[in-house]
N, C-alpha and C positions, 0 to 999 in steps of 0.2 A: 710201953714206951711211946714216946710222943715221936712228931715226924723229925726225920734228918733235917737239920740246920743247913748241911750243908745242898740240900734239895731244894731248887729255887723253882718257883712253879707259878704257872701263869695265874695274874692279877686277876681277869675278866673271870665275871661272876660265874660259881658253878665249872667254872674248866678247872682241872686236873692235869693238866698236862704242862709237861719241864718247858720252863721259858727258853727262851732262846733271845731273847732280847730286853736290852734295859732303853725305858725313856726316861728320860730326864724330865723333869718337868718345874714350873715355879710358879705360884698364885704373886701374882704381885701386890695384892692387897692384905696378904698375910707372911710374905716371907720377905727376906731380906734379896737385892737382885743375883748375887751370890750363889745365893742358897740352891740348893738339888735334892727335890722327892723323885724318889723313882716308884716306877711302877716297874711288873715285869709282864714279858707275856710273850708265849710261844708263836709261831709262825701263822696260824689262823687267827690269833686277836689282832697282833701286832698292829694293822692300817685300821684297828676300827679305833681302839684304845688310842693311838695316833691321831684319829681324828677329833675322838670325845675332844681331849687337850687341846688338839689346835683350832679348835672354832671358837675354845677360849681364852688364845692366846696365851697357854700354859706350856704348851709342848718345847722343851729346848735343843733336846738333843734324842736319839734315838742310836744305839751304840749296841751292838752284838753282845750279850754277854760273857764271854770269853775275854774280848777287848776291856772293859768295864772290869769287871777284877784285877785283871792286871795291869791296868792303867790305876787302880784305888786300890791297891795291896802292897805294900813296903814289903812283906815277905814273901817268899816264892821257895814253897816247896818242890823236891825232886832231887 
């Protein structure tokens, strides 16, 4: 079996470990201003990953994952 879908795990190379946070981010030479890539990345990436983006003016938002699902999920199981 391949991994859980629903298992979100940190972006930053080589870590394994469950995100805990979403950035947002937007190349403006390739995306629409709109537009949102996200990355993810647990508690230890989070300010470096933060930084790679924001030294190139990519970084837009940086949002908790918990908040970020349910802020972009129309349906809400429970």
């Amino acid at each position: 079996m391949g991994p859980d879908p629903d298992s979100a795990m940190c972006s930053a190379k080589g870590c394994r470990a469950d995100a805990v946070w979403v950035l947002a981010w937007n190349n403006p030479k390739l995306h629409t201003p709109e537009r949102r890539k996200t990355w993810l990345a647990c508690d230890e990436h989070r300010e470096h990953l933060s930084q790679f983006l924001g030294v190139r003016g990519f970084l837009k938002d940086v949002v908790r994952l918990d908040d970020w699902e349910s802020h972009n999920t129309d349906s809400h199981t429970g």
